[in-house]
C-alpha positions in Angstrom: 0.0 0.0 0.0 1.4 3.7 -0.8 0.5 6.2 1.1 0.9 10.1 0.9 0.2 10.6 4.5 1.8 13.0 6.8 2.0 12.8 10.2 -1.0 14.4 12.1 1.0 16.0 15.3 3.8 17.7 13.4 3.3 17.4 9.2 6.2 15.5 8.6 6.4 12.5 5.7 9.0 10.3 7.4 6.5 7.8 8.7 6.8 4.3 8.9 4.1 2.1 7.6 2.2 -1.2 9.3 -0.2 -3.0 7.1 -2.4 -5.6 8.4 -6.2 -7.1 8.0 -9.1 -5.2 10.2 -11.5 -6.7 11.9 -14.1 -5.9 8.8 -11.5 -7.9 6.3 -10.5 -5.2 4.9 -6.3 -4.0 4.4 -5.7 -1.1 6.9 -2.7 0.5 7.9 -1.4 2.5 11.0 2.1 4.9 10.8 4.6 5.8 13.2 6.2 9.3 12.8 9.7 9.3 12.7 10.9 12.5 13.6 8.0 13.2 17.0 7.4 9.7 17.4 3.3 9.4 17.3 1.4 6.2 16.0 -1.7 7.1 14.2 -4.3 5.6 12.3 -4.5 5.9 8.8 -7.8 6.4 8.1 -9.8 7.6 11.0 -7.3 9.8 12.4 -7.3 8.2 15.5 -3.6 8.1 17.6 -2.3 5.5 19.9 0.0 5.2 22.8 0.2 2.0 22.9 -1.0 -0.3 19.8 -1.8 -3.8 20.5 -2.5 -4.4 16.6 0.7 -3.4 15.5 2.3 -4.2 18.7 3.8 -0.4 18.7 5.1 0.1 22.3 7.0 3.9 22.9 10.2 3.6 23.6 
């Protein structure tokens, strides 16, 4: 999947990328900002401090 996101805390495009199969069956896919370090959902907007789907754990 390509993507033209940019991350929704501080604009940049140096995200990293996590596909995987929603619950609906459906491809989906959650980012990681690079430079401020948020993980956000691609389509709904919604960010996550901790993501069990993607296992994404802060550092």
């Amino acid at each position: 999947m390509i993507c033209s996101c940019r991350c929704m805390n501080c604009k940049s495009s140096n995200l990293e990328y996590k596909e995987f199969l929603a619950e609906d069956g459906f491809q989906d896919i959650h980012h990681t900002c690079k430079n401020c370090g948020i993980h956000f959902n691609h389509l709904d907007g919604e960010q996550f401090g901790i993501c069990k789907i993607c296992n994404f754990y802060p550092k």
